[in-house]
N, C-alpha and C positions, 0 to 999 in steps of 0.2 A: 431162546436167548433171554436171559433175565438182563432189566434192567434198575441195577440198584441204585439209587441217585448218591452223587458223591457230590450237590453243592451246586449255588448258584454262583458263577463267573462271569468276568467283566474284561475279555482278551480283546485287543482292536476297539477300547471303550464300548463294546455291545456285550445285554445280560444273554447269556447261556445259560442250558444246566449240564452239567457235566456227570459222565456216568460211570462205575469203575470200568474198569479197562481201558480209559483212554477217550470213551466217545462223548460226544460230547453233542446237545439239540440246540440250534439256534433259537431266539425268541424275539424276533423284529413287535415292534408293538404294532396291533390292529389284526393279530392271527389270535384265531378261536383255539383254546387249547384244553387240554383235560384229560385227567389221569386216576386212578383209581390205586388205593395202599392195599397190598397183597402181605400175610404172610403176617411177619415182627420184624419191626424193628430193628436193626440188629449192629452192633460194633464196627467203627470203620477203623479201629487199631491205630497204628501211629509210626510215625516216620517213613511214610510208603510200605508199613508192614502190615500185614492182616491180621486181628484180633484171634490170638491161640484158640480162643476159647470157640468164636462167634455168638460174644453173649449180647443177648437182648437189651435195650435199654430201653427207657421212658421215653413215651413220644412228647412229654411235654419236655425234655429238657434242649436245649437250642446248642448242645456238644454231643453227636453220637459217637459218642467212646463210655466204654467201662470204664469203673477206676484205674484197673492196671495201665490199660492204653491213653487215658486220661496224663497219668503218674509220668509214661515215658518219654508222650509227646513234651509236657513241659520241662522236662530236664534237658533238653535239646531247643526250648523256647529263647529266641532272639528275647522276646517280651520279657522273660524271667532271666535274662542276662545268664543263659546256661551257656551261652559258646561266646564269651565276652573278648574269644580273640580271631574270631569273624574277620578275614581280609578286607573283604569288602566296601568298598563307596557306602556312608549312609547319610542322609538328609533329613533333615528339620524341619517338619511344618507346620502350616498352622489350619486348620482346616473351620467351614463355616457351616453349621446346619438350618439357621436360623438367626434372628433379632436377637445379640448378646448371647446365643449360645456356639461357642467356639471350644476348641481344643486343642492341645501340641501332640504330635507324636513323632515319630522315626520311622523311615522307611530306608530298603536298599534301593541302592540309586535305580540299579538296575532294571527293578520296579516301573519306574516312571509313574505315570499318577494311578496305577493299581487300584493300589491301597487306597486312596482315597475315594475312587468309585466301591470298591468293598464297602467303607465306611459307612455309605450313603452321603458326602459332602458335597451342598450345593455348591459350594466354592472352595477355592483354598490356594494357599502361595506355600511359596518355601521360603525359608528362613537363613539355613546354609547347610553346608556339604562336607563332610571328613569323612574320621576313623567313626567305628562303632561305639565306641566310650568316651569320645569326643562329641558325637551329637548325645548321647546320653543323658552326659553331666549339664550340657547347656539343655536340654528339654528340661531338665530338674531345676534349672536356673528359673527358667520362665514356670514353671508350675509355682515358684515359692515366692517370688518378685513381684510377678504381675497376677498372683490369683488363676491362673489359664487351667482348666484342670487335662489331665491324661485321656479321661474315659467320659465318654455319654453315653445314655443308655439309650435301645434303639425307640422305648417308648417315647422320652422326649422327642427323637428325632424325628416321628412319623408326627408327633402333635403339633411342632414348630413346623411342615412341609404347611400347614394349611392358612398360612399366615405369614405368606413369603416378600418382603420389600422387592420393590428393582433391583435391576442387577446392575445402576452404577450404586444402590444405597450398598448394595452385599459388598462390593470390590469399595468400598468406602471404608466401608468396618475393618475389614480385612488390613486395609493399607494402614489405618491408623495403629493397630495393633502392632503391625511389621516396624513402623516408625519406633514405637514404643523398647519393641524388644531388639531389635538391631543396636539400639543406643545402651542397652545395659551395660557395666561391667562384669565382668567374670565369666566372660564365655569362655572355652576352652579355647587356647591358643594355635590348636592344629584344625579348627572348626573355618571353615571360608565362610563369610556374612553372603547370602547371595541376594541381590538387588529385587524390589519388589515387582511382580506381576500375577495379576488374578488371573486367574482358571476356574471359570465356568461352567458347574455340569448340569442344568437345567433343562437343555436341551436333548442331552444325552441319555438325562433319566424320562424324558415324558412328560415332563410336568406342566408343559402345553396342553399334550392332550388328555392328560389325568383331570385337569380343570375342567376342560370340555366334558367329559365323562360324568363328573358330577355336576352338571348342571348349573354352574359357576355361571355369575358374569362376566364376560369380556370387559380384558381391560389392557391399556397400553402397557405394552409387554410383560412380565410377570408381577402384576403390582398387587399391594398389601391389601388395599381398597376390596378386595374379592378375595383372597388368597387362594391357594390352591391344592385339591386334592383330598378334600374329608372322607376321607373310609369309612362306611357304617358300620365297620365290624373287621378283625385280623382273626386269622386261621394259625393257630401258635399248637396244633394236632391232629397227627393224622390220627385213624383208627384202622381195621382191616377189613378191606371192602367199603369203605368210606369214596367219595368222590370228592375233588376239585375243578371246578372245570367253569371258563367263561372267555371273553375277549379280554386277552392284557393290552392294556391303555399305557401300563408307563413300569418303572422299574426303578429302584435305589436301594443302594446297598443291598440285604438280604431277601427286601423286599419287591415283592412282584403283587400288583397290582390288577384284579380282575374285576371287567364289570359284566353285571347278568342282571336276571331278573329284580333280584333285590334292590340291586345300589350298586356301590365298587364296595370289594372284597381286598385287607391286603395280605395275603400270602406271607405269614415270616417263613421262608425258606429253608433257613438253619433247620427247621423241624421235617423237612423232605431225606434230610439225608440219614443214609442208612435204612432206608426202608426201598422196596422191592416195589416199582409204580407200574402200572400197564393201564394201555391205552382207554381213554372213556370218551364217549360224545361230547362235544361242546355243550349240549343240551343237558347234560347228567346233571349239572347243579353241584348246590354243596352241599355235603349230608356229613362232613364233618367238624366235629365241633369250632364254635365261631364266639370268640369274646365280643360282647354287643358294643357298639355304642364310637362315637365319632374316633376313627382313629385307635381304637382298642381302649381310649381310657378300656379191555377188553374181550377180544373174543377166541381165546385159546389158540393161536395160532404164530407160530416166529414173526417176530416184527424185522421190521427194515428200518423204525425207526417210531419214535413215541407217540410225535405228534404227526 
């Protein structure tokens, strides 16, 4: 039974990996886990379709698609406004990674806060709720208004994890922002403003015991004074025959967080999928390649299951 990983997920707010065909491995934090890259790399296609070709791509790139599959998915991209007449409920938010680093985006209602566990968002509110080009034009309102931008990159966000305020400073930030932008003009008229409340994922992601892990000091509940979570190094490639393997302590967005011998290790995940993993010791270690420095500045037989 092969297992090709197809991405790490955030169903019931807990990180999984999920695998094609539907299966999918829990990963509660404080289990020893470890996996080994078989094979290449190979095309995950697009739109629930399988890549014609099954071509190989670059383990360093964080999208396992070729360009065709690359090309198809986004012409069907909610993000690239390819289906702009989408039925659908979508929602407005604002999400929090860190001290002044924030951002707007759009999600289906249906979602619920998904998306923003995807993100890696320590916090985040919503804004309001309509049609799909109705929260669109108002996310473009607040991008141009207030400065907010679309996109952050997952680098800043792992380097702002380690220098995290409290979490009434986090829902402080958050709310003045909401204040800000609920009061604009020019929202779209079919857009409902919806009433401010922070949401929370610091608990969700580990970031308790991510702090423990690196040898942090304790402090009244998530505070700046110590911050939390310095990585000595991110794992952004697999190779074949390479290992991954140690205790995960914590999880955000794409990233999974391992500690072993070294230090904590963080896993970008993006770089797991598409490639073909089978089982390794928790003791394997890592023996593939690792960017240094705080934060990135088995045994041939059917499995029943990975880890």
């Amino acid at each position: 039974m092969e297992w090709r990983c197809a991405g790490l997920g955030w169903p019931d707010g807990r990180p999984v990996l999920r695998w094609a065909g539907g299966r999918r491995s829990d990963l509660p934090y404080g289990k020893d886990i470890g996996f080994r890259a078989v094979g290449e790399r190979r095309c995950v296609g697009a739109r629930g379709n399988p890549c014609p070709h099954r071509a190989v791509v670059p383990g360093r790139a964080t999208q396992a698609r070729c360009p065709e599959c690359a090309r198809l998915d986004r012409a069907f991209s909610v993000a690239a406004d390819g289906v702009p007449d989408d039925p659908r409920t979508y929602r407005v938010y604002l999400a929090w990674f860190g001290p002044g680093l924030l951002k707007v985006g759009i999600t289906a209602e249906e979602r619920g806060s998904v998306r923003l566990l995807e993100q890696g968002a320590v916090a985040f509110c919503w804004l309001g709720r309509g049609p799909l080009m109705a929260a669109r034009r108002t996310e473009e309102l607040l991008r141009a208004a207030l400065g907010v931008p679309d996109r952050v990159s997952y680098d800043k966000k792992r380097s702002v994890r380690t220098a995290l305020p409290e979490r009434a400073e986090r829902a402080r930030e958050l709310a003045e922002l909401h204040r800000r932008a609920v009061a604009l003009d020019g929202w779209a008229e079919t857009l409902e403003r919806v009433a401010f409340e922070a949401v929370d994922h610091a608990e969700a992601f580990g970031l308790p015991e991510l702090r423990a892990a690196t040898g942090l000091r304790a402090a009244t509940g998530l505070g700046a004074a110590t911050g939390v979570g310095a990585a000595t190094g991110v794992v952004r490639e697999l190779v074949d025959g390479g290992t991954v393997a140690g205790r995960l302590v914590a999880a955000a967005g794409p990233d999974l967080y391992l500690a072993g011998d070294g230090g904590v290790l963080a896993v970008d995940a993006r770089v797991l999928v598409g490639w073909e993993l089978a089982r390794a010791e928790a003791g394997a270690g890592v023996t593939v390649p690792v960017v240094q420095g705080r934060d990135g500045g088995g045994n041939g037989g059917e499995q029943a299951g990975l880890f």
